[in-house]
C-alpha positions in Angstrom: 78.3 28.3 -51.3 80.0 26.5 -48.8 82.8 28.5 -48.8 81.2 31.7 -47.6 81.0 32.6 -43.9 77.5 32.4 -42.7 76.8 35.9 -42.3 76.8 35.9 -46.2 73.1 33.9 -45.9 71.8 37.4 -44.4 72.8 39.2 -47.6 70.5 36.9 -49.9 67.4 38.5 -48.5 68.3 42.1 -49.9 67.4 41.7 -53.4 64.4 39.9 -53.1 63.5 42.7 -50.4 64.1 45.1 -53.1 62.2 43.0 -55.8 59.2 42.9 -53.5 59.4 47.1 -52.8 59.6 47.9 -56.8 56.6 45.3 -57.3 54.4 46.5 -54.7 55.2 50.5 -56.4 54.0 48.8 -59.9 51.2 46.5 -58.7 49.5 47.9 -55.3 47.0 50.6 -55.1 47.9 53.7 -53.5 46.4 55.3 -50.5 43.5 57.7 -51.1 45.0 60.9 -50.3 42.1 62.1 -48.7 41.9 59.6 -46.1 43.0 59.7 -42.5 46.6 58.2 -42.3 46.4 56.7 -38.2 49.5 57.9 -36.7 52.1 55.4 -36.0 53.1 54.4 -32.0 56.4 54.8 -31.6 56.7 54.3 -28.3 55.1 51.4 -28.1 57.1 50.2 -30.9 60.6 51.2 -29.4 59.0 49.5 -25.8 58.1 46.1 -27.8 61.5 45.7 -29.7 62.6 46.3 -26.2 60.5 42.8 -25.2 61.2 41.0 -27.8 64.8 41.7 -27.8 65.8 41.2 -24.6 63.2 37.9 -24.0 65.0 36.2 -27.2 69.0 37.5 -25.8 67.6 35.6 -22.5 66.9 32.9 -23.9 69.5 32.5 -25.9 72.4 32.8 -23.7 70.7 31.0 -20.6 72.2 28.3 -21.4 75.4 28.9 -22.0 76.1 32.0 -19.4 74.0 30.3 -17.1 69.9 30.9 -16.3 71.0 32.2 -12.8 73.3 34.5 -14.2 73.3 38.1 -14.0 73.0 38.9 -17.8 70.2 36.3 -18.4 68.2 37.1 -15.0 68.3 40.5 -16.0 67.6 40.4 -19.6 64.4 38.6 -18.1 63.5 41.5 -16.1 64.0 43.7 -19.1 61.3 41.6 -20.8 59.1 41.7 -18.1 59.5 45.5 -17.0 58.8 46.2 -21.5 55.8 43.9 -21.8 54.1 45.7 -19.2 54.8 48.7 -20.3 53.7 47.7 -23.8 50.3 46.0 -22.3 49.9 49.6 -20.7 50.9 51.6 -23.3 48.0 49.9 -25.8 45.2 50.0 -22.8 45.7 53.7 -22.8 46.6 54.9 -26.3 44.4 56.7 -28.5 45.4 54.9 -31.8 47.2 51.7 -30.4 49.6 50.0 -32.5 48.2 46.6 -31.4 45.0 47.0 -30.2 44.3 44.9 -27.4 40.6 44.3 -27.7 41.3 41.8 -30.5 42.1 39.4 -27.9 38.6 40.0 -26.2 37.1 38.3 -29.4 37.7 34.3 -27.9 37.6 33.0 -31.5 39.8 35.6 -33.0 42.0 34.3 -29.6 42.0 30.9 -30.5 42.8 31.9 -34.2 45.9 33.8 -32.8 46.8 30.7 -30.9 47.2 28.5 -34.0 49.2 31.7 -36.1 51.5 31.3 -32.9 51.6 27.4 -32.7 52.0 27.9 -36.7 54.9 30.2 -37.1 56.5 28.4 -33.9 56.2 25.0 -36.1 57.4 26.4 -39.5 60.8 28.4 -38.1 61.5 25.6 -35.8 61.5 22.8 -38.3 63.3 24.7 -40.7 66.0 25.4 -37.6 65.9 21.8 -36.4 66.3 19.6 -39.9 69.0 21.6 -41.7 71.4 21.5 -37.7 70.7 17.9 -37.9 72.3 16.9 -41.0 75.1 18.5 -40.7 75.7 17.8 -37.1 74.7 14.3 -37.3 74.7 13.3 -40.8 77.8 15.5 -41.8 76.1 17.2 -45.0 77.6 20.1 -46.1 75.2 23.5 -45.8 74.7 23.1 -49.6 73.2 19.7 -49.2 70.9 20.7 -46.1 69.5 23.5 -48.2 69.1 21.5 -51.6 67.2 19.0 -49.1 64.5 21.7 -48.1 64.0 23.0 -51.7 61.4 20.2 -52.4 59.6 21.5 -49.7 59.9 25.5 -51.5 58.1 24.0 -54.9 55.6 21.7 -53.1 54.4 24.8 -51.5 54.2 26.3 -54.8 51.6 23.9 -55.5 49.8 23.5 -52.6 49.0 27.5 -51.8 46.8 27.7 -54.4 44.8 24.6 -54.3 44.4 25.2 -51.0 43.2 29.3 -51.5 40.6 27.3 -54.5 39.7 24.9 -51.5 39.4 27.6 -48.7 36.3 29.0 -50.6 34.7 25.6 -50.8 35.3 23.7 -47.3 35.1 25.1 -44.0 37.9 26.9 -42.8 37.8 24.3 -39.2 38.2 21.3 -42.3 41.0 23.3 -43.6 43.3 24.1 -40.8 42.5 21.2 -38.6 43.3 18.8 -41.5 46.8 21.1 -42.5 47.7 21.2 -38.5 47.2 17.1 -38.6 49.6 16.9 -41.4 51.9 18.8 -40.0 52.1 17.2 -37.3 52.3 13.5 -39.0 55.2 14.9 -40.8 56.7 16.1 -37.3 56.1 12.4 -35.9 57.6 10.7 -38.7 61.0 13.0 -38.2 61.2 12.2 -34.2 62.0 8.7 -35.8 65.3 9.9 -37.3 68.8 8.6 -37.2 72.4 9.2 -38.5 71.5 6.7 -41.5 67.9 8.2 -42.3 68.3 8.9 -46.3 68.0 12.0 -47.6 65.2 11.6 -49.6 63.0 9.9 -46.8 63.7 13.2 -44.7 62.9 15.5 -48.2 59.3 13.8 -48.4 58.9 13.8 -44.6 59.5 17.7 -44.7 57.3 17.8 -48.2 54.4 16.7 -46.2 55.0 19.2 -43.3 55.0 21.8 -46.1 51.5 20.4 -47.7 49.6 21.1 -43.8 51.6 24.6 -43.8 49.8 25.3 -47.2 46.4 24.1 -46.2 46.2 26.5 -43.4 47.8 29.9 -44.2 44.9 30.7 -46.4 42.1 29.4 -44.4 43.4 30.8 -41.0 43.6 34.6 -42.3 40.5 34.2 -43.9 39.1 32.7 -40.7 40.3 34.8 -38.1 39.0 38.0 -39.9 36.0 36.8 -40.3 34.9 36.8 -36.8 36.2 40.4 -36.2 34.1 43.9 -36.8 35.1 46.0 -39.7 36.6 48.2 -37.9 39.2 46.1 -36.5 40.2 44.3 -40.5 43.0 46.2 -40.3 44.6 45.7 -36.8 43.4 42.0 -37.2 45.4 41.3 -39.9 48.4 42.8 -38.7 47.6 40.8 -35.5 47.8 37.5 -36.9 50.9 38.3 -38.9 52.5 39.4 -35.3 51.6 36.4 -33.7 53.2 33.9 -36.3 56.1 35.7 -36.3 56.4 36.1 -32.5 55.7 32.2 -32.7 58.9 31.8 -35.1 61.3 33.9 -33.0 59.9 31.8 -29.5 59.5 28.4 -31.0 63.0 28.7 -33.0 64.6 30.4 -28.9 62.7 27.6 -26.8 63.7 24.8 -29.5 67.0 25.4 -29.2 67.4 25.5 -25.6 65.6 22.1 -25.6 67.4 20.9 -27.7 70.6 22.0 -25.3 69.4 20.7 -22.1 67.9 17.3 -23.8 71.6 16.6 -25.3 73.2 17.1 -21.8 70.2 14.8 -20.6 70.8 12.1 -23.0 74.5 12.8 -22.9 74.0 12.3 -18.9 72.3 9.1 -19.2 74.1 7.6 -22.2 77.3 7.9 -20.3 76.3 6.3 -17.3 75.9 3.3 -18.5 79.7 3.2 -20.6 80.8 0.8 -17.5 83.4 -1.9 -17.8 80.4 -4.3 -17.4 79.1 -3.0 -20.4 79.9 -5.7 -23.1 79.2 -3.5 -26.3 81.2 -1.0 -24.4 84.1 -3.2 -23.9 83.5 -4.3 -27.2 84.2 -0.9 -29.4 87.1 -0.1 -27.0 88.4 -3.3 -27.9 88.2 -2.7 -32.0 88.4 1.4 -31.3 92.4 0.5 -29.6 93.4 -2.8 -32.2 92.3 0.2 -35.2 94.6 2.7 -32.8 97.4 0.2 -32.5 97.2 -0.2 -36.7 97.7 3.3 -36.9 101.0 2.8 -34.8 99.6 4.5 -31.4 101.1 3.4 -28.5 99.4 1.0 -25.6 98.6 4.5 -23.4 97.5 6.5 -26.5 95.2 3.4 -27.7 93.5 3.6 -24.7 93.0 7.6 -24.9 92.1 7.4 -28.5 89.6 5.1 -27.4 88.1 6.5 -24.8 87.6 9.7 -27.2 86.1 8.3 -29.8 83.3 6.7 -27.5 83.0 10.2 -26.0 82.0 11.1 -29.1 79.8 8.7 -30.2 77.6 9.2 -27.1 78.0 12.6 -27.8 76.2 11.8 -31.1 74.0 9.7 -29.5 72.7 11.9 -27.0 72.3 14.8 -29.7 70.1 12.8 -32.1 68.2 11.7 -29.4 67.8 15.7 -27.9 66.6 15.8 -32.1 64.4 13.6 -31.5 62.9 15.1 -28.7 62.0 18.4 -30.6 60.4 17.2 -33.3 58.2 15.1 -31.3 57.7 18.3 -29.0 56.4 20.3 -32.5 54.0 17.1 -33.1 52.6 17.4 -29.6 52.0 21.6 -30.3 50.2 21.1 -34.1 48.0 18.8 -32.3 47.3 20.6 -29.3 46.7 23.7 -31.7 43.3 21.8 -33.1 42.0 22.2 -30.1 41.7 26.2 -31.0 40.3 25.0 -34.2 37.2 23.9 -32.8 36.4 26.8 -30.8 37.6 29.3 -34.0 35.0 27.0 -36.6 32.4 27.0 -33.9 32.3 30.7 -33.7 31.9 30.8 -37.4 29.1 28.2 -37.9 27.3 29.9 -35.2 27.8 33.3 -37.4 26.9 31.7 -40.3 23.3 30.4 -38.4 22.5 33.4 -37.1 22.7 35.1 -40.4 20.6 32.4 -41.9 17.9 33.1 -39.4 17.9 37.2 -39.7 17.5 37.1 -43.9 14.8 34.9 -43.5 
């Protein structure tokens, strides 16, 4: 696999899209054909892609083309100009295709929040871990992947447990516990370095994996709970919305942290590589005798050198920017119980109140 150009990875989700297509032909129910098909908004779907696409080709290239540039300034306006449009598109429309009073409900809100915080968490750390390796730890993109597969079959396991569990415990227990775990496993991987193993990080990413299951099923069930029956429908396509608009942000905003916390590091690191520096003086000294082995001259040894230590504060400053976003992630999943509360709340107080009218 490592042989293939990268674009090749955006191939492998065709056949299991068209796996999932013939399954749902054999295995889901049909639409009665005498209901009322809603019509789909199509303008408000061409003025959302609109958003989303150019907020995330803002974000993206503000970095590198500069946030004061031209391109990126105005890819922001874009976003702005479309998500008003979209936010008055769905005020007004008939048969919206996000309806808006959703958000009215606080602990359908606060579910929404953790969806976001949750999708934000589970695209980001599977962006973050697989970079590292191989920009840190030199694996090959073979070995990044084989060290995320434990993670795939602990999932395996864990979803259903935690669906059997779901109908037992409340859903607050549930997904405040999951969001806890996750964020343990997010602590634990700030602590990396260029010689963590690779099993220690295939455990640490297990656990994350083992929160992520204990919450999916309780925080659908959850946040649909609270809702009328007449907004199910858009409430479930809400939630799914907001995780992945969580994934496509939190993956975005990760990245450009983790830019601007290299430079940072990079920044500070290199401020202090001063003659006075004895462990600086220290590799140049064994970074030019290995140069002068290798039959460089006294000017070369001194270039070689100095470009090796480049790089190795250049490695430096990028584990540390690594670092910095995983312990970022921990700080969200906590946060994110916070909406927990508020969401479990909302259901205990349900679940009194229908106590007290069947008695």
């Amino acid at each position: 696999m490592d042989s293939f150009n990268w674009r090749f990875l955006f191939y492998l989700g065709i056949p299991f899209g068209l796996g999932g297509m013939a399954l749902a032909h054999l295995f889901l129910p049909g639409r009665d054909p005498l209901a009322a098909r809603p019509k789909l908004d199509w303008q408000a779907m061409v003025i959302l892609s609109v958003f989303l696409l150019a907020l995330l080709q803002g974000l993206s290239s503000g970095q590198r083309a500069g946030w004061e540039s031209n391109p990126v300034l105005g890819c922001f306006a874009l976003s702005l100009a479309a998500g008003a449009a979209f936010l008055c598109r769905e005020l007004t429309a008939r048969e919206p295709l996000l309806d808006l009073r959703l958000f009215r409900n606080g602990p359908f809100a606060a579910a929404s929040v953790v969806s976001f915080v949750l999708g934000a968490g589970l695209f980001g750390s599977t962006y973050l871990l697989p970079v590292f390796v191989q920009q840190i730890q030199g694996y090959t993109p073979t070995q990044a992947g084989l060290l995320l597969m434990p993670a795939g079959f602990a999932l395996v396991v864990v979803f259903p447990l935690a669906g059997a569990l779901s109908d037992k415990l409340s859903p607050g227990l549930m997904i405040g516990f999951g969001l806890a775990v996750f964020a343990y496993s997010s602590w634990l991987t700030s602590h990396v370095t260029a010689g963590t193993a690779f099993w220690t990080l295939a455990w640490w990413t297990v656990i994350s994996r083992i929160g992520m299951g204990a919450v999916f099923p309780s925080l659908s069930a959850a946040s649909l709970k609270v809702l009328p029956p007449h907004l199910l429908a858009q409430g479930s396509g809400a939630m799914n919305f907001t995780r992945q608009l969580g994934g496509a942000l939190g993956t975005g905003l990760l990245s450009v942290l983790l830019e601007r916390r290299t430079i940072l590091h990079g920044e500070a690191f290199a401020a202090t590589q001063t003659p006075d520096n004895a462990a600086t003086a220290e590799y140049l000294g064994q970074a030019s005798r290995i140069m002068a082995e290798l039959g460089l001259s006294g000017p070369e040894q001194g270039a070689a050198a100095g470009w090796l230590l480049g790089q190795a504060v250049y490695a430096q400053s990028s584990a540390a920017a690594f670092r910095d976003g995983f312990l970022l992630t921990a700080i969200a999943f906590v946060a994110a119980i916070i909406p927990t509360i508020i969401l479990q709340r909302a259901i205990s107080s349900a679940g009194r109140s229908r106590l007290v009218s069947d008695r």
